[in-house]
N, C-alpha and C positions, 0 to 999 in steps of 0.2 A: 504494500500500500504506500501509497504517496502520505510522506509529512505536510502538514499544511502548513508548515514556516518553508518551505522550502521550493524553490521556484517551479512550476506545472512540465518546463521543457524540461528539465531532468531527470531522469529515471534512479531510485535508487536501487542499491545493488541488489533486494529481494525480484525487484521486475528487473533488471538484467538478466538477474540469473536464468531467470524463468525464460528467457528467450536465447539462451546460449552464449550471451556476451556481454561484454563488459560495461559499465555506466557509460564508459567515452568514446562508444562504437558507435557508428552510425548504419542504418541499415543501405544494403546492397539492394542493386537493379534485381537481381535474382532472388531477395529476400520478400516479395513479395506476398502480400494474406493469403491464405487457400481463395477468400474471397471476391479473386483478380475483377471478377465481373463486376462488382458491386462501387467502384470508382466509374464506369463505362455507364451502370446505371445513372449514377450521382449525377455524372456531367448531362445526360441526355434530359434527365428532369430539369438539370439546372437550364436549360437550353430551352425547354418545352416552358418552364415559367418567366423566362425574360422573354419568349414569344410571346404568349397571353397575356404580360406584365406589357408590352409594346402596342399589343392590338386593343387591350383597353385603354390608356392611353390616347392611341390612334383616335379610339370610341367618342372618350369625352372629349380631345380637342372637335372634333366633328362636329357634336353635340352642342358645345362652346359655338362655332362657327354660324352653325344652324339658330340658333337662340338669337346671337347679332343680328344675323339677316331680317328674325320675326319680328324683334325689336323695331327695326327700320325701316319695314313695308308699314308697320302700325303709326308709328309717326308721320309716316308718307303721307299714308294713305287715311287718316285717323278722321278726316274734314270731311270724305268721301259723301257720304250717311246724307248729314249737314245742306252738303250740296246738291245732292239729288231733291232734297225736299224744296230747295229754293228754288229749283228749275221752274217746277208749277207756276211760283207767286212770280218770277217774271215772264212766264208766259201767259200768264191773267193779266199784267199789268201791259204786256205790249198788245193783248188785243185790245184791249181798253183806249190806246192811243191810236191804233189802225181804225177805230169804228168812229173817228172825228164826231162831225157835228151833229151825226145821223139819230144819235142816241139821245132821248129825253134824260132829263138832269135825275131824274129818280133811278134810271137805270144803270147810271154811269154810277151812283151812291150806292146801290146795290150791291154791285159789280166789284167796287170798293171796298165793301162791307168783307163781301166773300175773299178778296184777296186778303186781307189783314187778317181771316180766320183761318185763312192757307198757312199765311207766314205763323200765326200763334200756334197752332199745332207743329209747324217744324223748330219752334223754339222748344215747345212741350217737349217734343223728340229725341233735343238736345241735352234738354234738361236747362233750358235756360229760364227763368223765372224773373219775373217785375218786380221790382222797389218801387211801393208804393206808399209812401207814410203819411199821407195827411191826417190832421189832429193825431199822429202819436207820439211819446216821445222821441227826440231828437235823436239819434244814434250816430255819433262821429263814423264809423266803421264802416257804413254802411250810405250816406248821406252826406254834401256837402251844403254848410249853411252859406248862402248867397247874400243874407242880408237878418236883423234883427229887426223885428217889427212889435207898436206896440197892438195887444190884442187882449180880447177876453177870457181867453186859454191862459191854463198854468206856464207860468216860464219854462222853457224847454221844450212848448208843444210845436210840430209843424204845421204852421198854419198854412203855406201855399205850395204847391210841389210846383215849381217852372218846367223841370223836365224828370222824367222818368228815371230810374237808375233797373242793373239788371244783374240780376246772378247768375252766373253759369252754375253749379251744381251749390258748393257753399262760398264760393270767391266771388268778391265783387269785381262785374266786368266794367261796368259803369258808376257812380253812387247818382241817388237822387239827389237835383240841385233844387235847394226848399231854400222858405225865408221862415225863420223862429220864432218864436213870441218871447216877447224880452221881460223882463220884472219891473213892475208898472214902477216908477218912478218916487213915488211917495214913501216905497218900502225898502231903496236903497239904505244905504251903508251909513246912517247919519245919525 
């Protein structure tokens, strides 16, 4: 048996003996294990898993490569959707301008009607949603104040929306531009 203070390549002289030679012998070409085949196996395994060790690899960089590509068609291509829905509402809107003056003023308001409910279902589609705040509170995040105005609403309420604001899912694309109701004067700071 091997001493365990003593360094693993040494053989001490009970496993020398045991093999017919001495601690400082080293073995011969000829001294090989009855089990010559079992090195021939060793290396052919070893060979057979740095293949399948190489073809998975191969696998995932693929995989990796494939993944980028998905990525990049999606980003391309991500408006597609979007655009198709908006085809309709300019093509309600250019017939609308081909049918000039032939159209009574009710029809042409109709006609209008229907387009703008073309365009809100492809915003619906998108997920894009209206900022609408009149009389609520103010909301910086969401809303830009355009002006303070005095009113009968609590301070902070919006009292006029000048334009619309829009959200795309939870991010404002737009904010609404309002004017605020201010703190009636008498109740300032005095």
């Amino acid at each position: 048996m091997t001493n365990p203070d003593q360094h693993p390549d040494t053989l001490d002289d009970t496993q020398a003996d045991l093999r017919g030679r001495g601690p400082d012998e080293e073995l011969g070409p000829t001294d090989a294990p009855e089990n010559g085949g079992a090195l021939e196996r060793a290396l052919a395994e070893a060979a057979e898993m740095k293949d399948a060790w190489l073809r998975a690899r191969a696998e995932i960089e693929n995989v990796r490569k494939q993944g980028q590509a998905d990525v990049a068609r999606a980003h391309k291509y991500a408006i597609e959707k979007f655009a198709e829905d908006l085809l309709a509402v300019k093509d309600a809107l250019e017939q609308t301008l081909a049918s000039g003056e032939s159209v009574s003023r009710e029809t042409l308001k109709s006609g209008v009607e229907l387009t703008l409910k073309a365009l809100d279902a492809a915003f619906a589609r998108a997920q894009i949603r209206q900022i609408d705040p009149a009389g609520q509170k103010f909301d910086p995040h969401q809303q830009q104040a355009m002006q303070a105005v005095d009113s009968d609403l609590p301070p902070n309420t919006v009292v006029t929306v000048f334009q619309k604001g829009y959200l795309i899912n939870d991010r404002v694309l737009r904010p609404a531009l309002v004017s605020v109701a201010k703190a009636p004067e008498g109740r300032g700071g005095g």
